[in-house]
C-alpha positions as CSV (number, residue, x, y, z in Angstrom):
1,X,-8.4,-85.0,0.7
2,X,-9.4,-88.2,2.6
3,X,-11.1,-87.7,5.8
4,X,-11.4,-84.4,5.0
5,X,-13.4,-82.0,7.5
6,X,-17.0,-81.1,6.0
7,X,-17.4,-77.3,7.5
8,X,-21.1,-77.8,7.7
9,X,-20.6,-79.8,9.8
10,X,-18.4,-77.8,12.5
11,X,-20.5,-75.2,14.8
12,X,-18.7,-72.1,14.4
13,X,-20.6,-69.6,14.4
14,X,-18.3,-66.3,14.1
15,X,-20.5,-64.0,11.7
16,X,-17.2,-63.6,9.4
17,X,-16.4,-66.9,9.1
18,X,-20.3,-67.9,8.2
19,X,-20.3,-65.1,5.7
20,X,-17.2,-66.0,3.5
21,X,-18.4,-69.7,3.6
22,X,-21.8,-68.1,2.5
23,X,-20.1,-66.1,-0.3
24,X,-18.3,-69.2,-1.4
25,X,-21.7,-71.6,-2.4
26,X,-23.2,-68.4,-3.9
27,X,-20.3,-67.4,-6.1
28,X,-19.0,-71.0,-6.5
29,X,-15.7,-70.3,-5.4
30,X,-13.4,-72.4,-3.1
31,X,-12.6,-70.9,0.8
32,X,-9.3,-70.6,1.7
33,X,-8.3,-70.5,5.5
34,X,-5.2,-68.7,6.9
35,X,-4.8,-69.6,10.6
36,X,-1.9,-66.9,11.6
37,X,-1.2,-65.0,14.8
38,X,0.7,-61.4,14.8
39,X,3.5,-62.9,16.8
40,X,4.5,-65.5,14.5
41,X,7.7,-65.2,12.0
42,X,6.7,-67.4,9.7
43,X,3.2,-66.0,9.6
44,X,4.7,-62.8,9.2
45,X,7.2,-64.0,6.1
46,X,4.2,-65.6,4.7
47,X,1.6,-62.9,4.5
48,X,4.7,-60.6,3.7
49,X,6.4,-62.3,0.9
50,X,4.1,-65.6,-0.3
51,X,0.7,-63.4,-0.4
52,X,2.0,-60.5,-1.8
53,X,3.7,-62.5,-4.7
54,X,1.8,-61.1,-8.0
55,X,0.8,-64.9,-9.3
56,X,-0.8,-65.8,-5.6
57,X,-2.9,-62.6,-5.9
58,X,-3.6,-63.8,-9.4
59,X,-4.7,-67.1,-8.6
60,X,-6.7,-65.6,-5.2
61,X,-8.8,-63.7,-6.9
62,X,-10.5,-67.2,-8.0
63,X,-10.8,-67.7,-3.9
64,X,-12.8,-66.2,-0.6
65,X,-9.9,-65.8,1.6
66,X,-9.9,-65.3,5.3
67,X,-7.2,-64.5,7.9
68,X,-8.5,-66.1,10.9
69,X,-6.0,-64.8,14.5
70,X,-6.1,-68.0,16.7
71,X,-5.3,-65.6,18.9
72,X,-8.0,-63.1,19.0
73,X,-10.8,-65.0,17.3
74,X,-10.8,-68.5,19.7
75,X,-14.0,-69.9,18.6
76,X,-13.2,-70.7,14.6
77,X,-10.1,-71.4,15.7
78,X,-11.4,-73.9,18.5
79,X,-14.1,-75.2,15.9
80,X,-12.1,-76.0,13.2
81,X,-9.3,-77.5,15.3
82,X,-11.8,-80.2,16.7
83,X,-12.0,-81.7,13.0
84,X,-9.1,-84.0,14.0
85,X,-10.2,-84.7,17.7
86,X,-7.5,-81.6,18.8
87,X,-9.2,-78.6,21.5
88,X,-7.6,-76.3,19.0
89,X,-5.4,-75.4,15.8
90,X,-2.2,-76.1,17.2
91,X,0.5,-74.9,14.5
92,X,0.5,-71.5,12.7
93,X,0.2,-70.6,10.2
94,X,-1.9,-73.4,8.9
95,X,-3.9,-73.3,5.5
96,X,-7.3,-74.9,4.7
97,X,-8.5,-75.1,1.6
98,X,-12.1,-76.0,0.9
99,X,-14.5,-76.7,-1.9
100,X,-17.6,-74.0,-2.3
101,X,-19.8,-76.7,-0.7
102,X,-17.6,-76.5,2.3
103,X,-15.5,-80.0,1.9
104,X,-11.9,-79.7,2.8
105,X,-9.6,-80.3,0.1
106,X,-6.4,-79.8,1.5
107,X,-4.1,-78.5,4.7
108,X,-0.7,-77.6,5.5
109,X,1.3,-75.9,7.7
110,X,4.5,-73.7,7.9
111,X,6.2,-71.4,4.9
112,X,5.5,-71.7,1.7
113,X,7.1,-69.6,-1.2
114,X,5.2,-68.2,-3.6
115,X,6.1,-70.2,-6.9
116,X,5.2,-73.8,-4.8
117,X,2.0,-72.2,-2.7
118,X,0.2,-70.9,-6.3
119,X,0.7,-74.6,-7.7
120,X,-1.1,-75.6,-4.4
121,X,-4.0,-73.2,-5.0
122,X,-4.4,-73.5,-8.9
123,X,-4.3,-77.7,-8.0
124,X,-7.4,-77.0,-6.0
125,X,-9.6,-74.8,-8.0
């Protein structure tokens, strides 16, 4: 992705965040971001339906994943919001995807069914 946002780059330093980006270089896997928050429908329809679909799970296994509340954990969300000049991630739920050396690779935002969301995530392995 153009312009994409290097995470080395960002200073966030929640100890969860660090770690899966840690796991990612040493297992050489790709980092995939979920930006959600509990009171969010579409959040809700898409960790209840899209993530749960058998060929996302699949295709995740190839991933670190986290689930990051922009709610609860402010900081990540804070950091990785000022990638594009913003004080914050603004829409939820957005997705991040990034390489194992921490270059982003791709973002959206909103619902995604399963069938188009596992095309986005094999295209980015």
């Amino acid at each position: 992705m153009p312009g994409g946002v290097d995470y080395n780059a960002l200073d966030v330093k929640d100890a969860k965040v660090v770690q899966t980006f840690k796991a990612a270089r040493e297992n050489d896997r790709n980092v995939l971001v979920i930006f959600d928050a509990v009171w969010c429908g579409v959040c809700r329809k898409f960790n209840g339906q899209t993530m749960k679909d058998p060929q996302v799970r699949k295709t995740l296994a190839e991933y670190e994943v986290i689930n990051i509340d922009v709610d609860k954990f402010p900081e990540p969300t804070n950091a990785f919001g000022k990638r594009r000049n913003l004080s914050r991630i603004e829409s939820v739920p957005t997705i991040m995807i990034f390489s194992s050396e921490g270059i982003q690779t791709d973002e959206f935002t909103g619902f995604y069914n399963g069938k188009r969301f596992n095309r986005i995530l094999k295209r980015n392995l």
